[in-house]
C-alpha beads as a LAMMPS data file, in Angstrom:
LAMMPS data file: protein, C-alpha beads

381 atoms
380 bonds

1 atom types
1 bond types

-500.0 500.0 xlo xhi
-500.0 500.0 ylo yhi
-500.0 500.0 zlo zhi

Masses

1 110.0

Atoms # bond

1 1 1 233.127 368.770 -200.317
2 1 1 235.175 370.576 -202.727
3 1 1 232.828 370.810 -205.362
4 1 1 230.187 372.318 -203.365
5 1 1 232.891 374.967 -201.683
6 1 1 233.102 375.814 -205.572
7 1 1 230.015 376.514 -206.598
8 1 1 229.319 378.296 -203.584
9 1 1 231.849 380.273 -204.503
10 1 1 230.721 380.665 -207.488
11 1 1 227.358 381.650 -206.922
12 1 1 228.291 383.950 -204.584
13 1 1 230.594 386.062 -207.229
14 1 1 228.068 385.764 -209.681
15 1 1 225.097 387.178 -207.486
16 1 1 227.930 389.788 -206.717
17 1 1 228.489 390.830 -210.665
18 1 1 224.803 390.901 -210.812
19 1 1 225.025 393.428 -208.272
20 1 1 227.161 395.121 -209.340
21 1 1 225.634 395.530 -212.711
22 1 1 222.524 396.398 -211.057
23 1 1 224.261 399.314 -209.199
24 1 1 225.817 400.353 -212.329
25 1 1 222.151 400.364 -213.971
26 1 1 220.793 402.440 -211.395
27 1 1 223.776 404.652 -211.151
28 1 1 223.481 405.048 -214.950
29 1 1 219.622 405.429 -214.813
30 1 1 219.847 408.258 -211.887
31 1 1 222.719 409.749 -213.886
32 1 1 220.405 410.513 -217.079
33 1 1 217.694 411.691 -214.759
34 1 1 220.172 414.296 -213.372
35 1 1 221.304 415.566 -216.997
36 1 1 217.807 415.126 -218.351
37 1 1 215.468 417.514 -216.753
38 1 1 211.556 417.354 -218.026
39 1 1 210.370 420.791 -216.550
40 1 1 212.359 424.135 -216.716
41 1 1 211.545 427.449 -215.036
42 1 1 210.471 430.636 -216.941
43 1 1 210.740 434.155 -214.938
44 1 1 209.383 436.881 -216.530
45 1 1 209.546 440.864 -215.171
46 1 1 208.878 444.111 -217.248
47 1 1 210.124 447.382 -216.837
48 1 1 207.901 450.620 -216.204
49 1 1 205.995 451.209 -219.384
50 1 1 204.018 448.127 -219.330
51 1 1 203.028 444.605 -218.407
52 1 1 204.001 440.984 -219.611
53 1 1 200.169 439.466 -220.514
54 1 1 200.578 436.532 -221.296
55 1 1 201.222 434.295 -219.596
56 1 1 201.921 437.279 -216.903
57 1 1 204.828 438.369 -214.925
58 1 1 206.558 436.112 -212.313
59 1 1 207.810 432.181 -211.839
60 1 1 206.004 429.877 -214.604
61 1 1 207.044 425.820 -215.086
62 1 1 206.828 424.291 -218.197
63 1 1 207.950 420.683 -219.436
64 1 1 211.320 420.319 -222.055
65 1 1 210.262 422.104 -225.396
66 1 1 207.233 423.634 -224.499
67 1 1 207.312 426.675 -226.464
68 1 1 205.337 429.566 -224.613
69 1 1 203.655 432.795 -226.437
70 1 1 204.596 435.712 -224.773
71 1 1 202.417 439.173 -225.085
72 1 1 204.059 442.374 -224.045
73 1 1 201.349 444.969 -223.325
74 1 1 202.388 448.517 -222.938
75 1 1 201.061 451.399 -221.036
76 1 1 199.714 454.311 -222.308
77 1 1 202.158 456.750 -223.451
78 1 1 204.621 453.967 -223.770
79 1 1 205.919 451.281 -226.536
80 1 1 207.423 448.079 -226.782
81 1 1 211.032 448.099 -227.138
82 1 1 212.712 444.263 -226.546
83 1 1 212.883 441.213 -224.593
84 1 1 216.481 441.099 -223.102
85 1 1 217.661 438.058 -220.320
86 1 1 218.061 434.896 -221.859
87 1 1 216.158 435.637 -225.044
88 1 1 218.975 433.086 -226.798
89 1 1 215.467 431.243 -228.052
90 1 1 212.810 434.043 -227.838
91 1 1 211.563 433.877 -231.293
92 1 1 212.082 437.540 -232.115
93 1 1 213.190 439.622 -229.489
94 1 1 211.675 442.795 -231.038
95 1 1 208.004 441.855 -231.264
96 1 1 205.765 442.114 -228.211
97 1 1 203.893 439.036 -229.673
98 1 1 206.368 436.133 -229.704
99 1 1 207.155 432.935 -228.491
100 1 1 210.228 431.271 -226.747
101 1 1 210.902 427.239 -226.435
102 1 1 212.389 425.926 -223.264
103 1 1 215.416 424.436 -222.983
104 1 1 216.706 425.491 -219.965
105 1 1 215.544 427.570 -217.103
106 1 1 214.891 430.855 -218.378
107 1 1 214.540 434.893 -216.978
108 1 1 213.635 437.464 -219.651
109 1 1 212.477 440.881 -219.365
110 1 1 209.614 443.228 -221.409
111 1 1 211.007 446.656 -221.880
112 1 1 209.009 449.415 -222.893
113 1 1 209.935 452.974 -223.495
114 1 1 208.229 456.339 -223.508
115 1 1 206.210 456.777 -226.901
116 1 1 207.574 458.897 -229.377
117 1 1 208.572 458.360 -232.689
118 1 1 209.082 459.756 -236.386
119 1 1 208.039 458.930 -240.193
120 1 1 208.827 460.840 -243.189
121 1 1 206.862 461.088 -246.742
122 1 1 208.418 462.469 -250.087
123 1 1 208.184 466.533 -248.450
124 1 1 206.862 466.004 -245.057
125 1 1 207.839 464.535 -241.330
126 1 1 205.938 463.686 -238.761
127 1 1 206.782 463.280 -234.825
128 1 1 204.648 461.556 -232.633
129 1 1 205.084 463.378 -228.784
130 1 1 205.325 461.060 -225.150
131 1 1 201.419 462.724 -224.391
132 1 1 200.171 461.160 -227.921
133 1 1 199.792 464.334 -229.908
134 1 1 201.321 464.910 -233.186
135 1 1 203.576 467.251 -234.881
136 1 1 204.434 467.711 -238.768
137 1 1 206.501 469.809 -240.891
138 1 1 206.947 470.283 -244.883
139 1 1 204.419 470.092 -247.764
140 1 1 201.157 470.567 -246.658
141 1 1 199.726 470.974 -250.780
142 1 1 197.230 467.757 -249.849
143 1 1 196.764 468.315 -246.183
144 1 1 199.057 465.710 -245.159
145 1 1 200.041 468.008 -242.146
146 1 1 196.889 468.653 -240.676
147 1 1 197.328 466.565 -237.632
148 1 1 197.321 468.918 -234.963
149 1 1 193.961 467.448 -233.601
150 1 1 195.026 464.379 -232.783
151 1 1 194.984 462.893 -230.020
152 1 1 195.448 459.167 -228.577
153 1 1 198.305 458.513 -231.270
154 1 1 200.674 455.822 -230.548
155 1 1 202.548 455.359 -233.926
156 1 1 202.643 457.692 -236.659
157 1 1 203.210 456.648 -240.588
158 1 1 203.336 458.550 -243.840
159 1 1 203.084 457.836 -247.264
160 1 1 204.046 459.732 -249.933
161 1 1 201.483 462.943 -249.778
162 1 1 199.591 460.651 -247.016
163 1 1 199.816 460.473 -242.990
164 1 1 198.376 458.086 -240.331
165 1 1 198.128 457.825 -237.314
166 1 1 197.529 454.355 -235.303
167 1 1 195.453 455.273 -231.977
168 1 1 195.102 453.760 -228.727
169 1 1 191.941 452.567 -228.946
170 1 1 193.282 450.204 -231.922
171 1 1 191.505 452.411 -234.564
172 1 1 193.464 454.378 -237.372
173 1 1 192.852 457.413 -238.740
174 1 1 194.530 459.573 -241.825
175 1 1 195.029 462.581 -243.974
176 1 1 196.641 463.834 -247.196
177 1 1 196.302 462.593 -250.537
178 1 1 192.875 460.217 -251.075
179 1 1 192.691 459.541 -254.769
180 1 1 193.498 455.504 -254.050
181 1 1 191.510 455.790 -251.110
182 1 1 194.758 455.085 -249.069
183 1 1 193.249 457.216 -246.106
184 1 1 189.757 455.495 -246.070
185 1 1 190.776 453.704 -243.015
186 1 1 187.936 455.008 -240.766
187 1 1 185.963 451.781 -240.503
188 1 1 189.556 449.483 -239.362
189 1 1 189.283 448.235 -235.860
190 1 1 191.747 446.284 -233.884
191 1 1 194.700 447.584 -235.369
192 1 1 198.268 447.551 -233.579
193 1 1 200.645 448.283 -236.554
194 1 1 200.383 450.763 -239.496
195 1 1 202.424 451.339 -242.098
196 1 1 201.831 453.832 -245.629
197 1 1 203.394 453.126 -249.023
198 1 1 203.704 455.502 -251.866
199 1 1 200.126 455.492 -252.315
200 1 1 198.444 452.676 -249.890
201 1 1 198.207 452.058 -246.118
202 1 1 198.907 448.830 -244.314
203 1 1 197.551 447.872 -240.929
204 1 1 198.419 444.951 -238.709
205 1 1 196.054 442.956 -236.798
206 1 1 196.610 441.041 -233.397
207 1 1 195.938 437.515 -234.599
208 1 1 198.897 438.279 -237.385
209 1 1 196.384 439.022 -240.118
210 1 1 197.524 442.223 -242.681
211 1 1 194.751 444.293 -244.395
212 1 1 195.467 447.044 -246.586
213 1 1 193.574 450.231 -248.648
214 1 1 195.053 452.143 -251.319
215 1 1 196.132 451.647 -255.160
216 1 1 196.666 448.297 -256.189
217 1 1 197.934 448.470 -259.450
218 1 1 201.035 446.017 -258.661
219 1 1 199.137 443.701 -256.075
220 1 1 200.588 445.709 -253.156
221 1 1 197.525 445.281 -251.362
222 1 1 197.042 441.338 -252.052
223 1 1 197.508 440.498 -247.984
224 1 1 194.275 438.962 -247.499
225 1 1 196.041 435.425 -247.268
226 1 1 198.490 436.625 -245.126
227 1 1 198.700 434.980 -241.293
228 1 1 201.280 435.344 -238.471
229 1 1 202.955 438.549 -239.289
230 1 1 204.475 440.361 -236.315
231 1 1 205.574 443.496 -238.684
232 1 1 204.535 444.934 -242.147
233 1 1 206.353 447.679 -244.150
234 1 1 205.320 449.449 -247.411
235 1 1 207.547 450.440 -249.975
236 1 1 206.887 451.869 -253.643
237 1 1 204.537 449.598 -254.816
238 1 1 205.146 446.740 -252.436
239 1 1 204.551 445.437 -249.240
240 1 1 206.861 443.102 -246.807
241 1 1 205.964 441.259 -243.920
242 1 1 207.921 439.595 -241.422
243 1 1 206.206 436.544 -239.764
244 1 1 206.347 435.039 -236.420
245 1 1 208.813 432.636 -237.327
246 1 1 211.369 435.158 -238.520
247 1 1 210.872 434.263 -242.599
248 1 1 209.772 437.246 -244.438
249 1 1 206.703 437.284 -247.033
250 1 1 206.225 440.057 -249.946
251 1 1 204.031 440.789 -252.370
252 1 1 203.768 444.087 -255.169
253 1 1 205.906 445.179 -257.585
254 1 1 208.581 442.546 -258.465
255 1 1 210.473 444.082 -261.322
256 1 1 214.147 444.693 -259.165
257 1 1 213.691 441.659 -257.470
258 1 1 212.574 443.112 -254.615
259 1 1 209.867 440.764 -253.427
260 1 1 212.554 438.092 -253.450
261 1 1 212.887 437.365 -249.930
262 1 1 211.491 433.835 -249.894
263 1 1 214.818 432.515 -248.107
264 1 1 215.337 434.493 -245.373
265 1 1 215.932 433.559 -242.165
266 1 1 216.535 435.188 -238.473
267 1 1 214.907 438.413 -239.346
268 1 1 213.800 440.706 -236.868
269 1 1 212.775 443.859 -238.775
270 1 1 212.068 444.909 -242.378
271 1 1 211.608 447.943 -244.015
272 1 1 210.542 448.673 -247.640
273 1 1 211.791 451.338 -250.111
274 1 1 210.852 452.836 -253.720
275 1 1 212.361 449.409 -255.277
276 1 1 214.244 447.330 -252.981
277 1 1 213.411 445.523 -249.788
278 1 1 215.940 445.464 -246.360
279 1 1 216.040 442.960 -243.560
280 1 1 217.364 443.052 -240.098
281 1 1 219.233 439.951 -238.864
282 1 1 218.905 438.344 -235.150
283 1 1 222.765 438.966 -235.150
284 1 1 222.688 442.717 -236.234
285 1 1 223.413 441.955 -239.839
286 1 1 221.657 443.440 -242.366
287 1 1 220.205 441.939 -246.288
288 1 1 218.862 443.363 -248.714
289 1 1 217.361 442.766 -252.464
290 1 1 215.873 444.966 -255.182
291 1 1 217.567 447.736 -256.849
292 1 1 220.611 448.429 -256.666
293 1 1 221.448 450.765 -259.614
294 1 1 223.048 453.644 -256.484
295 1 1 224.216 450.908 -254.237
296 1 1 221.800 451.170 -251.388
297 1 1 221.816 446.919 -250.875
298 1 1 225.157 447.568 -250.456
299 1 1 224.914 446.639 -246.727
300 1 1 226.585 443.009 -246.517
301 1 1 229.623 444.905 -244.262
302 1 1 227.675 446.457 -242.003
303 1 1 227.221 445.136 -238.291
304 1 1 225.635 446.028 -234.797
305 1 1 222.646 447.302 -236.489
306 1 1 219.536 447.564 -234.111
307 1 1 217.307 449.389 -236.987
308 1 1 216.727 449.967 -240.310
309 1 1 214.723 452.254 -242.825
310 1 1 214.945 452.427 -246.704
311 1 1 214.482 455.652 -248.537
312 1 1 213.930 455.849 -251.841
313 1 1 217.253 455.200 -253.546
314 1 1 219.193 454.542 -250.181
315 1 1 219.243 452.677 -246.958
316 1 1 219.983 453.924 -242.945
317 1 1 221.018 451.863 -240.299
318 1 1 220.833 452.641 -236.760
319 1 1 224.073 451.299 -234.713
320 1 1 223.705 449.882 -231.089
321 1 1 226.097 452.799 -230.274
322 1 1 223.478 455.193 -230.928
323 1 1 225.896 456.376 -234.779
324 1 1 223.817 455.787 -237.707
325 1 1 225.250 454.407 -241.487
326 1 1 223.869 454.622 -244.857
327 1 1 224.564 453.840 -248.782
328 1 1 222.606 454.752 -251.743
329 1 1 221.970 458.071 -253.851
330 1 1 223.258 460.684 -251.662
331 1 1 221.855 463.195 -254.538
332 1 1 220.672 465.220 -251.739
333 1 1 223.144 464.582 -248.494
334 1 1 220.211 462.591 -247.466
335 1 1 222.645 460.265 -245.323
336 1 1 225.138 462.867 -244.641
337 1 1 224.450 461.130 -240.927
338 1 1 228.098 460.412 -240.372
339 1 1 228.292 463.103 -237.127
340 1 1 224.854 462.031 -235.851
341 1 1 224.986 460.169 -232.144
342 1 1 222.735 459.807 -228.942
343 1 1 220.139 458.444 -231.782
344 1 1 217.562 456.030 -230.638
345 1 1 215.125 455.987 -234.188
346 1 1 215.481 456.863 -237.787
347 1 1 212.929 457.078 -240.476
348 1 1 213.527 458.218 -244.035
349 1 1 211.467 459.984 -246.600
350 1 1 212.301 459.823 -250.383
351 1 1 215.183 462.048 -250.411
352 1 1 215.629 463.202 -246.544
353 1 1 216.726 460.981 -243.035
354 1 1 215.398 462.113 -239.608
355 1 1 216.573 460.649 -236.568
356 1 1 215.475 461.019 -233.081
357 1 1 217.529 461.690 -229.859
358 1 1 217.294 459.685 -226.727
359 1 1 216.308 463.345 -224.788
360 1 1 213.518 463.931 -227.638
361 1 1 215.490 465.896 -229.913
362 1 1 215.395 465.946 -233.660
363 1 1 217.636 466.147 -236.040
364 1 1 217.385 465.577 -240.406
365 1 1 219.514 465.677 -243.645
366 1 1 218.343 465.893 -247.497
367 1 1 216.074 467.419 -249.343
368 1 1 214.278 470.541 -247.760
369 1 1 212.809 471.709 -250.452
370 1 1 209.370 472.377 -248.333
371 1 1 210.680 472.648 -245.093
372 1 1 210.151 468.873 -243.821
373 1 1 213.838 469.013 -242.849
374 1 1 213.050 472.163 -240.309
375 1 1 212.540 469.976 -237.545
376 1 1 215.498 471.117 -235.043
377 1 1 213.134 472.870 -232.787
378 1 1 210.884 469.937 -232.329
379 1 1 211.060 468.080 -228.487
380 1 1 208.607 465.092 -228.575
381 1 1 209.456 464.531 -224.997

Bonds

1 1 1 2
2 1 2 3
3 1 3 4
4 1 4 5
5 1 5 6
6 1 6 7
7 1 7 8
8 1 8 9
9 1 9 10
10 1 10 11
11 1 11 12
12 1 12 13
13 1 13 14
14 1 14 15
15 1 15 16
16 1 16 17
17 1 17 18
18 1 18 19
19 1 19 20
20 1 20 21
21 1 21 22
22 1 22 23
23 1 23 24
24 1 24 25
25 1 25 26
26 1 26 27
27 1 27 28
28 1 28 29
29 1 29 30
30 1 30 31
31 1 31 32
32 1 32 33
33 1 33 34
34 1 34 35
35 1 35 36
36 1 36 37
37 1 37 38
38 1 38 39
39 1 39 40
40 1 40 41
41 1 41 42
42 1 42 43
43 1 43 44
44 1 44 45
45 1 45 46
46 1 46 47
47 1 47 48
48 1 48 49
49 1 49 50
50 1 50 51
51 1 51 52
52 1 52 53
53 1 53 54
54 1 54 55
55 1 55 56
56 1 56 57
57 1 57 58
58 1 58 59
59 1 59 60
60 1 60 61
61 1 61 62
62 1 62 63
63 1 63 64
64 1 64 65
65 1 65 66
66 1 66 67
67 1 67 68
68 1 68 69
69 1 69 70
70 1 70 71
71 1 71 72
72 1 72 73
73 1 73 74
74 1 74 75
75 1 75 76
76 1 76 77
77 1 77 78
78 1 78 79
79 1 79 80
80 1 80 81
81 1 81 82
82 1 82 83
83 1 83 84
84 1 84 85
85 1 85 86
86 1 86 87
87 1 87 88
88 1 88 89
89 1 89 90
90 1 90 91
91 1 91 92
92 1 92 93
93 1 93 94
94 1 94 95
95 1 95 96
96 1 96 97
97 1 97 98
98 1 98 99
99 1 99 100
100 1 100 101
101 1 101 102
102 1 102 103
103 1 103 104
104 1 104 105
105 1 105 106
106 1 106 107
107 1 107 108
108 1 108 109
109 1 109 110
110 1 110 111
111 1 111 112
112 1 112 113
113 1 113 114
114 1 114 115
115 1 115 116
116 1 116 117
117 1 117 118
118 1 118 119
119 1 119 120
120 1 120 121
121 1 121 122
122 1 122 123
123 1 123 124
124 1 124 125
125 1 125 126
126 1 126 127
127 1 127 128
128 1 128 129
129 1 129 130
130 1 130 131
131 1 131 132
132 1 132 133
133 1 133 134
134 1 134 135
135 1 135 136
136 1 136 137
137 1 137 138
138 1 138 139
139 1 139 140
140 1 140 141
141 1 141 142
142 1 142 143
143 1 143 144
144 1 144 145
145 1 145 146
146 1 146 147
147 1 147 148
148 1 148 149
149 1 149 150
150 1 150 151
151 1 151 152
152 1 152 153
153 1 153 154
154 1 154 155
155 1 155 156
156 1 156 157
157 1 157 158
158 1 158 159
159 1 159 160
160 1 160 161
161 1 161 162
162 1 162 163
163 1 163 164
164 1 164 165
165 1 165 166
166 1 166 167
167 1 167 168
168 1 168 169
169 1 169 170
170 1 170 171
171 1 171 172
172 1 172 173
173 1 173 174
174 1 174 175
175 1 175 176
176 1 176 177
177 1 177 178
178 1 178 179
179 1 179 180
180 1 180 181
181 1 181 182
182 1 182 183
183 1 183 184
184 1 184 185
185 1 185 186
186 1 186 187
187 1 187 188
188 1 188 189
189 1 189 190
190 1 190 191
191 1 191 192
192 1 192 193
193 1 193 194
194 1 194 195
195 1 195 196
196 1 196 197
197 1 197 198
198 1 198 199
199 1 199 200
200 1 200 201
201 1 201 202
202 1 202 203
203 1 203 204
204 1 204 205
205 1 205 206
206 1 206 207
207 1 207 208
208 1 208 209
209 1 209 210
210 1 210 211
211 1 211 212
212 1 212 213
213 1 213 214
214 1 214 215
215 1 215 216
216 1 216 217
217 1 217 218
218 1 218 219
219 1 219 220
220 1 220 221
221 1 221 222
222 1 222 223
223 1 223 224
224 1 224 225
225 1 225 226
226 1 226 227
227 1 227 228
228 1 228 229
229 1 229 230
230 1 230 231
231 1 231 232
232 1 232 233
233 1 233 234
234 1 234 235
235 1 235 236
236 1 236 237
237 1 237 238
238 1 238 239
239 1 239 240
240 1 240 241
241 1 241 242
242 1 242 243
243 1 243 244
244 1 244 245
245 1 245 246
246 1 246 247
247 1 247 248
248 1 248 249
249 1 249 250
250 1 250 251
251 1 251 252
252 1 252 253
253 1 253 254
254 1 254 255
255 1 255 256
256 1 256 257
257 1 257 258
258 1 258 259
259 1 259 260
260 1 260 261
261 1 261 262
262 1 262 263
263 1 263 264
264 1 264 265
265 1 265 266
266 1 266 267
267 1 267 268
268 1 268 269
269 1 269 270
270 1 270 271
271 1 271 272
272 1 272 273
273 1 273 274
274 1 274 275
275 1 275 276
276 1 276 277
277 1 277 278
278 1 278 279
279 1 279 280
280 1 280 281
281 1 281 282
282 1 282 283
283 1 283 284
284 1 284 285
285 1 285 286
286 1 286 287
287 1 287 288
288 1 288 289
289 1 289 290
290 1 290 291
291 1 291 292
292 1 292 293
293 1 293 294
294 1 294 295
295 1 295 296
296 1 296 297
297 1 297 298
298 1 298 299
299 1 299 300
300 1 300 301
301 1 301 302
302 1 302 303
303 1 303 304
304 1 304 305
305 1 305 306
306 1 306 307
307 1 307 308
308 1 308 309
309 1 309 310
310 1 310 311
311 1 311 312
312 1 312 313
313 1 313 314
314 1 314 315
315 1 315 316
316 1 316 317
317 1 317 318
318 1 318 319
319 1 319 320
320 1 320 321
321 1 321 322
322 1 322 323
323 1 323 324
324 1 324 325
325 1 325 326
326 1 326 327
327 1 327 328
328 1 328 329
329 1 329 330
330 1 330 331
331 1 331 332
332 1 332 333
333 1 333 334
334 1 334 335
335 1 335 336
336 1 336 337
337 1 337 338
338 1 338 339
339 1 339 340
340 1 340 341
341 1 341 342
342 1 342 343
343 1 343 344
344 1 344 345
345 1 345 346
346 1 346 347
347 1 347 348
348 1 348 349
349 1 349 350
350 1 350 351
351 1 351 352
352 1 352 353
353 1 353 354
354 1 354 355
355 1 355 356
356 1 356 357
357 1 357 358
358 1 358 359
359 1 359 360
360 1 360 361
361 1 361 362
362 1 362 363
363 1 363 364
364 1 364 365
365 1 365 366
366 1 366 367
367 1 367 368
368 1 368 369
369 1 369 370
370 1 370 371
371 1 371 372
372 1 372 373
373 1 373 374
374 1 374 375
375 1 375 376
376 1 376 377
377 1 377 378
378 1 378 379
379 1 379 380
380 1 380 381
């Protein structure tokens, strides 16, 4: 009788260990389906200026490291500014062509702003006003000025003694200085970004595709191969172009070391000048390569940078504050910008800065030797 007491007892704690480590399982199992999520919640909004395409605006579920392509579309008279909200994993939160991977649930945000903007050549600037018309001020010895009948413009560029003009309708058109054929962009279709180099004109497709017109004689315009880029910039004699993934491509003129941008990483903006090539970090840091013979890659201190533009011997930044920095050849008092504020967008020339004012205002330093400086009545509200 007392041996079958014991194994009763027996049995009966083991079948309760067994339940217990079945609870425990369970427990453990429910516990790593709590921390463990497989779908995550995306919100998107946009502020007045323009739409969030794709995927659209509103409440979107998507499984653990789905990574989503977003398409900011803005309205006329407006631009793409950022993605802000929890853009911790947006790709690059200045393009309006990006991804982001989810992680977590998510809300971000397309702003746009009201179009406007500014470019400077070697003796000319150029505003672009809110109702898509365009002003310009300086040399006008190749007819890089004559603008005043455009219409439809929603980013201006300019070259050397060249100026474009990307319209709304995608297309591009130009004036000033032909002998390269830098302005024969008249048959270019589908267009979203432009950009003009000493002597050549860049222009940025959709599908992250480059194509480019103009002299060639350092293999400036060799982007043929080129696939998702979200930004191109021209320089000198070379061109730089920022891809999806944030690495940063370049081809032209080498002999500074200015195409040497092979290991970058986290950049969100690039800009190209006469020899050396500047990048804008994720983190508001700033790199740079190429020459350096007046200092202006000198920009390893500088922090809380939201732009950037390189000159030809120098280099602006544009602080979050709205103050604006620069090093380089000041030969000129080209970035005698110390006392500038309210500023919202530089651009520089080859030996002048302008910089535009959140009310439309602008404002320029440097060399004025044909007036492209003599912009202080200008209002491209």
């Amino acid at each position: 009788m007392r041996i079958i007491l014991s194994l009763r007892k027996h049995c009966y704690v083991a079948r309760v260990s067994i339940l217990l480590i079945a609870v425990a399982l369970i427990g453990g199992m429910v516990s790593c389906a709590q921390t463990t999520r497989s779908y995550y919640t995306l919100t998107i909004a946009s502020t007045a200026g323009g739409l969030v395409t794709t995927p659209g605006g509103g409440n979107f579920t998507y499984s653990n490291g789905t990574v989503v392509h977003l398409v900011a579309t803005p309205d006329n008279g407006y631009l793409f500014a950022s993605w802000t909200g929890d853009a911790g994993t947006i790709a690059n939160v200045n393009a309006a062509t990006t991804t982001i991977t989810m992680g977590h649930n998510y809300s971000v945000t397309a702003n746009f702003v009201k179009q406007y903007g500014l470019a400077a050549g070697e003796k000319h600037t150029v505003g672009l006003k809110s109702d898509g018309t365009v002003v310009a001020m300086g040399s006008n010895y190749y007819h890089q000025l004559d603008v005043s009948g455009w219409a439809h413009i929603v980013q201006v560029a300019a070259g050397r003694y060249h100026t474009v003009g990307l319209k709304s309708d995608v297309t591009v058109v130009a004036v000033g200085l032909n002998w390269d054929g830098q302005c024969n962009v008249s048959d270019w279709t589908d267009i979203i970004q432009v950009a003009a180099g000493g002597s050549d004109t860049v222009g940025l497709k959709p599908d992250g595709t480059v194509v480019a017109v103009g002299l060639n004689d350092s293999g400036q315009c060799d982007v043929g191969n080129w696939t998702r880029i979200v930004q191109a910039a021209a320089g000198g004699g070379h061109t730089v172009g920022l891809k999806l993934d944030d690495t940063v491509v370049a081809v032209g003129n080498d002999t500074y070391g200015q195409c040497d941008v092979g290991n970058w990483t986290n950049i969100i903006q690039v800009a190209a000048g006469g020899g050396h090539t500047v990048g804008l970090k994720l983190d508001g840091t700033v790199v740079a390569v190429g020459d350096n013979t007046s200092g202006q890659c000198d920009v390893g201190n500088w922090t809380s940078i939201v732009q950037v533009a390189a000159g030809g011997l120098y280099t602006v930044g544009l602080c979050a504050n709205g103050t604006v920095v620069a090093v380089g050849s000041n030969a000129f008092g080209q970035y005698d910008v110390g006392n500038w504020t309210d500023i919202v967008q530089v651009a520089t020339g080859v030996f002048h800065t302008v910089g535009l004012k959140s009310n439309g205002a602008v404002v320029a330093v440097g060399w004025n030797s044909n007036g492209q400086c003599n912009v202080g009545g200008w209002d491209l509200n």
